[in-house]
TIFILO-214443 format. One record per residue (C-alpha): x, y, z; residue in one letter. Coordinates in steps of 0.05 Angstrom, whole numbers, plus 5000, padded with zeros to 4 digits. Example, Ala and Ser with C-alpha at 12.3 -4.5 7.8 and 13.67 -1.06 7.14 Angstrom:
2
524649105156A
527349795143S
***
This chain:
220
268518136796X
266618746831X
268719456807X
276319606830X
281320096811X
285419716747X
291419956734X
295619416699X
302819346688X
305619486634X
313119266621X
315118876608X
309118736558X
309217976553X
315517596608X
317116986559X
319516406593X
320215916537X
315015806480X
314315286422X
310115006369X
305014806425X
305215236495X
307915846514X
310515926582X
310116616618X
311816996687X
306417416696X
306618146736X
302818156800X
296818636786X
295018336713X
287917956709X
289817256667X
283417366628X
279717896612X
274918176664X
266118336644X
268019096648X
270819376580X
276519746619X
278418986655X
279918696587X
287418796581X
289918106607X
295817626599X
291617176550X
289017756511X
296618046504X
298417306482X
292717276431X
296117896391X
302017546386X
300116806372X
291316926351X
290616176359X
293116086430X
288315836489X
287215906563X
288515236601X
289715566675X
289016166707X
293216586761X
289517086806X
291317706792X
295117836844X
298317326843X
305517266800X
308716776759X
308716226715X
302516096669X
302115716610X
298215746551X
296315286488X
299215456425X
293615106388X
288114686397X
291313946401X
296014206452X
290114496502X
286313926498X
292813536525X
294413966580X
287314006590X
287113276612X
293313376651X
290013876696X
284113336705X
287712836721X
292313226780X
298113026740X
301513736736X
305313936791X
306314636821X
309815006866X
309315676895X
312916136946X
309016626996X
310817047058X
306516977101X
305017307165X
307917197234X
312816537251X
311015827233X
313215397285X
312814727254X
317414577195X
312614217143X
303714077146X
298313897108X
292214317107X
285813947083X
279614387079X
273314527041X
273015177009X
267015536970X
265216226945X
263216696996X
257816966949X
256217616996X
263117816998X
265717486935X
270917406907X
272617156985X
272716446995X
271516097060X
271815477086X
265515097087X
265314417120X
258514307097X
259014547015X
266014647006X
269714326955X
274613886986X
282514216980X
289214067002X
294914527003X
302414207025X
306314747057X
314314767076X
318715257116X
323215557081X
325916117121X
324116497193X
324917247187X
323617687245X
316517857229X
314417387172X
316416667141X
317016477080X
313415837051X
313715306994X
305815186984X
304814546938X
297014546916X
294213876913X
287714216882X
286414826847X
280315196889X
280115996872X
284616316929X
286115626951X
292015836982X
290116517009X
285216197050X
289115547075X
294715957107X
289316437129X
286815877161X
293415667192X
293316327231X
299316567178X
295816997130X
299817117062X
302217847072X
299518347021X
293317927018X
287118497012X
282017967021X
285017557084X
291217907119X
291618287175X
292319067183X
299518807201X
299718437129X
297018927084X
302219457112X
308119017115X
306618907030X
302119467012X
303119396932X
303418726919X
301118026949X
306617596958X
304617026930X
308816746868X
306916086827X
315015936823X
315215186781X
310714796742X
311414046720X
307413726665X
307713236603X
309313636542X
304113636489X
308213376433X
313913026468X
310312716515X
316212836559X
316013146624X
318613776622X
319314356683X
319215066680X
321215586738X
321816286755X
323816536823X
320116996865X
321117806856X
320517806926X
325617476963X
***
């Protein structure tokens, strides 16, 4: 990741959701790298913060920075190579909320497009018909304001800025976005991209139950 002004947040210090003998769910602030970046001064992180608390726990997925909400992380080995499979096999679901630029005319869509790393300009993605990764994105309506409209995004696979660049691509850039909004974007949100992972659904480790965990946007 290229050089960039770091300034995390710091309270609160760790947002737990729920934790247990084998995950520990958190919200995590916009503006707080999930792992620790190459620089020395990008290593505070949400796993790193986690490791001081619980020195066994493991990374299993990752939020953009940027991006808030609900990550979860393995309380010990057993349990991270269980969710690990999960996360193979598509069998997790998640949700997230986003407002996104301009008004959405059509209620519901499916976006289906290949996505790589635009490695001149990284960490931008683009789409890449050719050597793109193949990645779908669900999207819903969920409310038309006068500038903006607020989406449920579903991920049907887990690309880096998957869904920056999919409503990008729909012509309804994610507001805030510093990568792929407009002038008209970054102004509207100017501290924060709003873009919140809101729900996640998976098979408990221990259980094997399936068990949800949500936390609603901080920007509705």
């Amino acid at each position: 990741m290229p050089n960039f002004v770091y300034n995390p947040p710091m309270s609160p210090y760790l947002n737990i959701i729920h934790q247990d003998q084998d995950i520990v769910v958190l919200n995590k602030p916009s503006g707080l790298l999930s792992v620790p970046g190459r620089d020395p001064w990008h290593k505070d992180s949400l796993a790193l913060r986690v490791l001081r608390v619980w020195p066994e726990a493991c990374v299993v997925h990752r939020l953009d920075m940027a991006t808030s909400g609900i990550i979860i992380l393995a309380l010990r080995k057993s349990a991270q190579s269980h969710m690990g499979r999960q996360f193979q096999q598509k069998v997790i679901d998640k949700t997230y909320f986003a407002r996104v630029e301009g008004i959405i005319k059509e209620d519901s869509g499916l976006i289906d497009l290949p996505i790589r790393c635009d490695w001149e300009n990284r960490p931008r993605q683009i789409v890449d018909f050719e050597q793109g990764k193949s990645s779908q994105t669900e999207w819903q309506v969920v409310k038309r304001e006068q500038q903006t409209t607020l989406v449920k995004l579903t991920p049907l696979t887990g690309r880096t800025h998957q869904l920056r660049v999919h409503m990008q691509q729909l012509g309804h850039p994610i507001v805030g976005d510093e990568f792929y909004a407009t002038a008209f974007g970054k102004q509207y949100s100017p501290n924060r991209l709003a873009l919140h992972a809101a729900s996640i659904t998976l098979t408990h480790p221990s259980t094997e139950l399936r068990v949800s965990f949500e936390c609603p946007p901080p920007f509705l």
